[in-house]
DRENLUMTOR-941843 format. One line per 4 residues: number of its first residue (from 1); their letters; for each residue x, y, z of N, C-alpha, C. Coordinates in Angstrom, 2 decimals. Example, Ala and Ser with C-alpha at 12.3 -4.5 7.8 and 13.67 -1.06 7.14 Angstrom:
BEGIN
1 = as = 13.19,-5.69,7.80,12.30,-4.50,7.80,13.20,-3.30,7.80 ~ 12.85,-2.25,7.08,13.67,-1.06,7.14,12.90,0.03,7.87;
This chain:
BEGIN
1 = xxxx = 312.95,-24.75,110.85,313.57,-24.63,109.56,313.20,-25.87,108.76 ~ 312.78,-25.54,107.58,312.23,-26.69,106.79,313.62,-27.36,105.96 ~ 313.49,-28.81,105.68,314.20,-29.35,105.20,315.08,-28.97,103.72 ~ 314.16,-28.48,103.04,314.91,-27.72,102.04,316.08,-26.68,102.48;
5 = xxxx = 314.89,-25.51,103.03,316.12,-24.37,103.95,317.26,-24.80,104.66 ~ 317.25,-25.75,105.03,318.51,-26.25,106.31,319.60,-27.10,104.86 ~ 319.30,-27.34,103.75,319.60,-28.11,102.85,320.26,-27.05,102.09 ~ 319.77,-25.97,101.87,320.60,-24.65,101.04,321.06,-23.74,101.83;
9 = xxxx = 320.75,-23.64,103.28,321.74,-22.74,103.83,322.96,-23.77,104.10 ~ 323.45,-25.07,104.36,324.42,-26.16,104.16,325.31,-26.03,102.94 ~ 324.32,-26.29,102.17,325.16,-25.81,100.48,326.05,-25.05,100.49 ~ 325.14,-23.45,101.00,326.16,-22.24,100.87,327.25,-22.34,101.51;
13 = xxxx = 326.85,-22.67,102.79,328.22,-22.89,103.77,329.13,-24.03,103.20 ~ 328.93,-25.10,102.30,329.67,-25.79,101.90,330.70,-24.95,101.43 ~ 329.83,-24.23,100.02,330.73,-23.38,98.67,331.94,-22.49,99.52 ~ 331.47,-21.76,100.41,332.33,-20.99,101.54,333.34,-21.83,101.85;
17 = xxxx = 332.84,-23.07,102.50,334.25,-23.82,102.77,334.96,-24.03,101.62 ~ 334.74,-24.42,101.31,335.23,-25.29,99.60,335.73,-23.81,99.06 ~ 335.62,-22.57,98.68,336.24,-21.60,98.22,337.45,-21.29,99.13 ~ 337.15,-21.30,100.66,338.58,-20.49,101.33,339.60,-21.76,101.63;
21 = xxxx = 339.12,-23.21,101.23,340.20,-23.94,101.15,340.95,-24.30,99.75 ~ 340.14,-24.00,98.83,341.22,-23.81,97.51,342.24,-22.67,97.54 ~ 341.38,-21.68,98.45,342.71,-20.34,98.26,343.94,-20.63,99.37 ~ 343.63,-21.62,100.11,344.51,-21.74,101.03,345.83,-22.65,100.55;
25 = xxxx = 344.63,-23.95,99.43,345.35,-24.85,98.71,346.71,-24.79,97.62 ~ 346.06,-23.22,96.61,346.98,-22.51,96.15,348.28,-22.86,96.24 ~ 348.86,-23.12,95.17,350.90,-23.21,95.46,350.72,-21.36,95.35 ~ 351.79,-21.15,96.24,352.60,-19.49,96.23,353.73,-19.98,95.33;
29 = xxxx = 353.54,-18.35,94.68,354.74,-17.61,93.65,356.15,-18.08,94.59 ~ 356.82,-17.97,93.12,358.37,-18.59,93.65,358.99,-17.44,94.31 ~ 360.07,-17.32,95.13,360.70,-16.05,96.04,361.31,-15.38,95.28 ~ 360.22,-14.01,95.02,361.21,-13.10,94.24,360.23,-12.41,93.35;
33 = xxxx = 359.12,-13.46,93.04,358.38,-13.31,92.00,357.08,-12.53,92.18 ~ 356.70,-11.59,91.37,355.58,-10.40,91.89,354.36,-11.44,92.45 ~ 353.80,-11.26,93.39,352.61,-11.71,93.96,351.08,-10.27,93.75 ~ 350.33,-11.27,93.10,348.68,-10.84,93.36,348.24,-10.57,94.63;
37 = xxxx = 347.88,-9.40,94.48,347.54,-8.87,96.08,346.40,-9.68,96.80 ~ 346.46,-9.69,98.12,345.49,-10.91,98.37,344.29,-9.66,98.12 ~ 342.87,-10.62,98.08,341.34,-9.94,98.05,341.39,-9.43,99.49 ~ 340.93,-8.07,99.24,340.70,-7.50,100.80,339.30,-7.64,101.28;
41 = xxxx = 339.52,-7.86,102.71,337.82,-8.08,103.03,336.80,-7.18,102.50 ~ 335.44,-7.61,102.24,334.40,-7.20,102.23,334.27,-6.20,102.81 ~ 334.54,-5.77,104.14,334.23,-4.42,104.46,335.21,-3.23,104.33 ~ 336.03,-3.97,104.11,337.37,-2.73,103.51,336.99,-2.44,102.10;
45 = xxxx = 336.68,-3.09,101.24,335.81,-2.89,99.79,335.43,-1.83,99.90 ~ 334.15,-1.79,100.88,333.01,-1.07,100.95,333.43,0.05,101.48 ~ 334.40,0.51,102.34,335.07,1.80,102.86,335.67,2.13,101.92 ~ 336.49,1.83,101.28,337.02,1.99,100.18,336.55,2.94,99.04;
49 = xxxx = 335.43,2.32,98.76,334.35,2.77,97.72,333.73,3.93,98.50 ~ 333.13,3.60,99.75,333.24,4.92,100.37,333.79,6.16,100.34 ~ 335.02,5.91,100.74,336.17,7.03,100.89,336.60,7.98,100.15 ~ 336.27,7.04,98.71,337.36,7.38,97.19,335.49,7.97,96.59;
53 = xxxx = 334.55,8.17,96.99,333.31,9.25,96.45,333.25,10.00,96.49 ~ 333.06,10.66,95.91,332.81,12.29,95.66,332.25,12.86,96.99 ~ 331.17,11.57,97.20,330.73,12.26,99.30,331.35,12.42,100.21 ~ 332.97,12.30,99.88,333.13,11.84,101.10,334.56,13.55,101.00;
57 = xxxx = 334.56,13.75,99.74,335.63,14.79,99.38,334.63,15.71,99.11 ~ 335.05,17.26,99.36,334.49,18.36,98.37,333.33,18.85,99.20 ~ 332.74,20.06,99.14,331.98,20.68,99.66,330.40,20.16,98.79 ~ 330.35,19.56,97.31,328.91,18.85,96.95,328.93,17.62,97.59;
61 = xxxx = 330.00,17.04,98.42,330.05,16.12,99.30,329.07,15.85,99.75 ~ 329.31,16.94,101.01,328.61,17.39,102.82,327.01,16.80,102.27 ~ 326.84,17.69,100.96,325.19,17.43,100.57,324.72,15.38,100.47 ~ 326.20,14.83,99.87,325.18,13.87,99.27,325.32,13.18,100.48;
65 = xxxx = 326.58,13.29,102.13,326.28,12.28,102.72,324.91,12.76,103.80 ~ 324.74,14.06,103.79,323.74,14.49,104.64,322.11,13.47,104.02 ~ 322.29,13.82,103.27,321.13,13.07,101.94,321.03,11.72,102.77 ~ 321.76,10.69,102.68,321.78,9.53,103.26,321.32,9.20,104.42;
69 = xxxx = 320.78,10.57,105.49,320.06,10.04,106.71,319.03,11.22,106.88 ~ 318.25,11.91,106.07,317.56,12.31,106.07,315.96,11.56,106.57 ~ 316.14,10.44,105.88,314.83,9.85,106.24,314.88,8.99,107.49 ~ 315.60,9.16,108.09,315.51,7.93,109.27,314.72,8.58,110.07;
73 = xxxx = 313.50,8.24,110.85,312.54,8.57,111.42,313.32,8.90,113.02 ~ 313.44,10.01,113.68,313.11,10.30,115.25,312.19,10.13,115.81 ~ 312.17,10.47,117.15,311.48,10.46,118.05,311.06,11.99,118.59 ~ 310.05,12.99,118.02,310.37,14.23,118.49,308.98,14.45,119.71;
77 = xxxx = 309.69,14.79,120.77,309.01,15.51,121.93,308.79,16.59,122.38 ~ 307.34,16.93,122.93,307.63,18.53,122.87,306.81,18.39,124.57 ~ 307.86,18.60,125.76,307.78,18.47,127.28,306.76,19.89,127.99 ~ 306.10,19.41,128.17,305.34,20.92,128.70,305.91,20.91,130.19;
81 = xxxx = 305.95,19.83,131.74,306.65,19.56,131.96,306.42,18.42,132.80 ~ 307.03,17.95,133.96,306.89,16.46,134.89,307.31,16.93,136.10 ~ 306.46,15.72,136.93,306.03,15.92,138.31,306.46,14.34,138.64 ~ 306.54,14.54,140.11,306.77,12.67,140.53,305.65,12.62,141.67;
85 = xxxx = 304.50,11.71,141.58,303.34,11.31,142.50,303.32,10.40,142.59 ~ 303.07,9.75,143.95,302.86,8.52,144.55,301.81,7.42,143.82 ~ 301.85,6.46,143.49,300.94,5.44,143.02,300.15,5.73,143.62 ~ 299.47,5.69,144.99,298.28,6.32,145.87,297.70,7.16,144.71;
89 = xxxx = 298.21,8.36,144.55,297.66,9.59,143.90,297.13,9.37,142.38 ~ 298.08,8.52,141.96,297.83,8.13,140.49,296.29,7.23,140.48 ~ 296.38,6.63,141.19,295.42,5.29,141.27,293.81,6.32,141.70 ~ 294.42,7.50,142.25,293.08,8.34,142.59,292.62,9.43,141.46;
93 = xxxx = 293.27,9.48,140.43,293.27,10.00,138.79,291.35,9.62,138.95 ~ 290.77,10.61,138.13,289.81,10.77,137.45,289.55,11.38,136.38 ~ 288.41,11.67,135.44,288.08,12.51,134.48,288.34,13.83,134.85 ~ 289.22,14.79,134.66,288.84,16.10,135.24,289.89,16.43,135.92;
97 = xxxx = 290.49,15.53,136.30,291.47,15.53,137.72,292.59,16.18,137.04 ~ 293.39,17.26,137.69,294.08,17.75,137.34,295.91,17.60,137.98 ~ 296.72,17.51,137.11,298.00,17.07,137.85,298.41,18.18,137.66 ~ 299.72,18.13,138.92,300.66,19.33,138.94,301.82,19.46,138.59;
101 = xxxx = 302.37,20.25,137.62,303.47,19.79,136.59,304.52,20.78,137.25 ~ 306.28,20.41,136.89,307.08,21.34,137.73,307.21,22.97,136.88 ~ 306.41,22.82,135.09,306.81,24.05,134.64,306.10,24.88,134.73 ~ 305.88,26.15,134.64,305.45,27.24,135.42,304.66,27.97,133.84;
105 = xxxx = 303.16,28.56,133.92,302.69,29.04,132.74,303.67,30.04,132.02 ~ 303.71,29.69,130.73,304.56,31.03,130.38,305.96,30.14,129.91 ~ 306.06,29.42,130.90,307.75,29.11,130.56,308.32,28.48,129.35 ~ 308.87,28.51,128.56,309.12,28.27,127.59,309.41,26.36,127.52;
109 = xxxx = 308.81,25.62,126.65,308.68,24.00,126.28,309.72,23.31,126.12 ~ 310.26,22.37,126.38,311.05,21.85,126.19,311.34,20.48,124.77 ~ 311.65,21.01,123.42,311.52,20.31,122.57,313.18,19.31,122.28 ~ 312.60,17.53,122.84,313.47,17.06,122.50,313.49,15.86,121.30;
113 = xxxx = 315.01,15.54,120.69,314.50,14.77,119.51,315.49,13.10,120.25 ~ 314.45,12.34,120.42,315.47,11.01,121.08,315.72,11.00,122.10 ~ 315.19,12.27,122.93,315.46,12.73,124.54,316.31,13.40,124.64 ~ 317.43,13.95,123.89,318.20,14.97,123.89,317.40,16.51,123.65;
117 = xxxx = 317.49,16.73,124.57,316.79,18.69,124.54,317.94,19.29,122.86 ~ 317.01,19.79,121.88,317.48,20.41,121.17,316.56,21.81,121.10 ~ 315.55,22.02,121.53,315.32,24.02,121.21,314.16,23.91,122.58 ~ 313.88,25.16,122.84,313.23,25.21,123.80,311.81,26.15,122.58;
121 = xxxx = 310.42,26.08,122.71,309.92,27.16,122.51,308.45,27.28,123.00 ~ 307.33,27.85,122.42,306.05,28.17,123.07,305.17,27.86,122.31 ~ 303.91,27.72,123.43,302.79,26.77,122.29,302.20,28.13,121.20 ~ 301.29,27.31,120.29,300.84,28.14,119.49,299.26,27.15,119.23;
125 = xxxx = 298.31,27.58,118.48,297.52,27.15,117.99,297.21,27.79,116.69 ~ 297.30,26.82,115.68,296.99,27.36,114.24,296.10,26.06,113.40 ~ 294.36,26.92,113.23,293.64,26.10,112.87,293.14,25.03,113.65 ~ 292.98,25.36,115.01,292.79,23.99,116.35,293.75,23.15,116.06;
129 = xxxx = 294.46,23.07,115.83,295.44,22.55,116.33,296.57,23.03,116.82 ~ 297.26,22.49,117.95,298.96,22.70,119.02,299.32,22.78,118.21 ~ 300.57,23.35,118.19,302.02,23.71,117.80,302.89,24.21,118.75 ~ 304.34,24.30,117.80,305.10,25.04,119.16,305.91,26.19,117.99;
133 = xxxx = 306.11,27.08,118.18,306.72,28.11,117.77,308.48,28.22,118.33 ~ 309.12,27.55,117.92,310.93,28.12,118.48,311.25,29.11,118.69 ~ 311.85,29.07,120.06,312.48,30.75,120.67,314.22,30.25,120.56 ~ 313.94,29.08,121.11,315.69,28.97,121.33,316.36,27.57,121.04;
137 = xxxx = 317.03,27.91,119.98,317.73,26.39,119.90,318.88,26.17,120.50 ~ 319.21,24.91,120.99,320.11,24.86,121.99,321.17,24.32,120.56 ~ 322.66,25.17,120.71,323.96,24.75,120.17,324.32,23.81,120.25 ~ 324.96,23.32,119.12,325.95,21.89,119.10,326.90,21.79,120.07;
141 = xxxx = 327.21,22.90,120.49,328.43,22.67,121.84,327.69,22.40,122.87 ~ 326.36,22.86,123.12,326.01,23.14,124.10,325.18,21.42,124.53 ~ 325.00,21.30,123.21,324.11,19.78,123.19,325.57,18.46,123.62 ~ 326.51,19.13,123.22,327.81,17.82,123.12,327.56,18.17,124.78;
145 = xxxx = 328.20,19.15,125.70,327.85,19.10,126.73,327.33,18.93,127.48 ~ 325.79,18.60,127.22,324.57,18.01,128.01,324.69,16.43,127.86 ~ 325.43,16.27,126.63,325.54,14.51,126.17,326.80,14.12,127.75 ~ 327.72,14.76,127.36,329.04,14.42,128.23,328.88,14.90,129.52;
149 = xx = 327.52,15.44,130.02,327.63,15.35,131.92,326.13,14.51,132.09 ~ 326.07,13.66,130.63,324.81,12.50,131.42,325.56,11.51,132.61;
C-alpha cells in the first residue's frame, strides 16, 4: 500500500471516528420531550427500500425481481454418463481408446445446471453441431428433494 493510500484510507477512518463520537457526544432531549428517531443502519435502509417497491408487492412485481438475476451466468451440463477406472487404465488412454460409460445407448442425458439435475433429454444434431432436445424436466418438488437427501 502506497503512502498516499494508507494516508486516505486513515482519513476516512478518522471522519468515521470523529462522526460516531459526536453522535455519541450529543446532549439527549429533556424527559418527556419528543426524540428524533435514531438513523437506522445501512442495511435496514436498503431492505426497507426494498420491501416498500413495487417488486416486492403485486403480481408486475414477480417480473421486476425475476429481472434482477437473469443474467448471472450458470454452469450448464449435459452428462452422457461416468464410469470409475483405475489410474493404471487412465495412464493406458490413447488416441482411439475407447472408455466405458455407466449410461446405456438410447438412455435419456442427464442435463444439470450447477450440478443439480434439472431435465433429462436426447442428443440431437442440427447443422453439425450437438444438441440436446428435452423429454423431461425434473419438478421443483422433485429438485427440493434431491437437494434435501444430498
Amino acid at each position: 500500500m502506497s503512502t498516499e493510500s494508507a494516508s486516505l484510507a486513515n482519513d476516512e477512518w478518522a471522519g468515521a471516528l470523529a462522526e460516531q463520537g459526536a453522535a455519541a457526544a450529543r446532549p439527549s432531549a429533556p424527559r418527556g420531550a419528543p426524540q428524533a428517531p435514531a438513523p437506522a443502519p445501512a442495511a435496514a435502509q436498503i431492505f426497507q427500500k426494498l420491501a416498500g417497491s413495487p417488486a416486492a408487492t403485486g403480481a408486475s412485481g414477480a417480473t421486476q425481481d425475476i429481472d434482477m438475476i437473469l443474467d448471472i451466468p450458470v454452469q450448464l451440463t449435459v452428462e452422457l454418463g461416468r464410469t470409475r477406472v483405475p489410474i493404471k487404465q487412465i495412464l493406458q488412454l490413447a488416441q482411439g481408446s475407447v472408455v466405458e460409460l455407466d449410461g446405456l445407448a438410447g438412455e435419456p442425458m442427464d442435463v444439470l445446471v450447477n450440478g443439480c439435475l434439472i431435465a433429462q433429454g436426447e442428443v440431437v444434431v442440427v447443422n453439425d453441431k450437438f444438441g440436446i432436445r428435452l423429454t423431461d424436466i425434473v419438478t421443483p418438488s422433485e429438485r427440493l428433494r434431491r437437494l434435501n437427501s444430498r
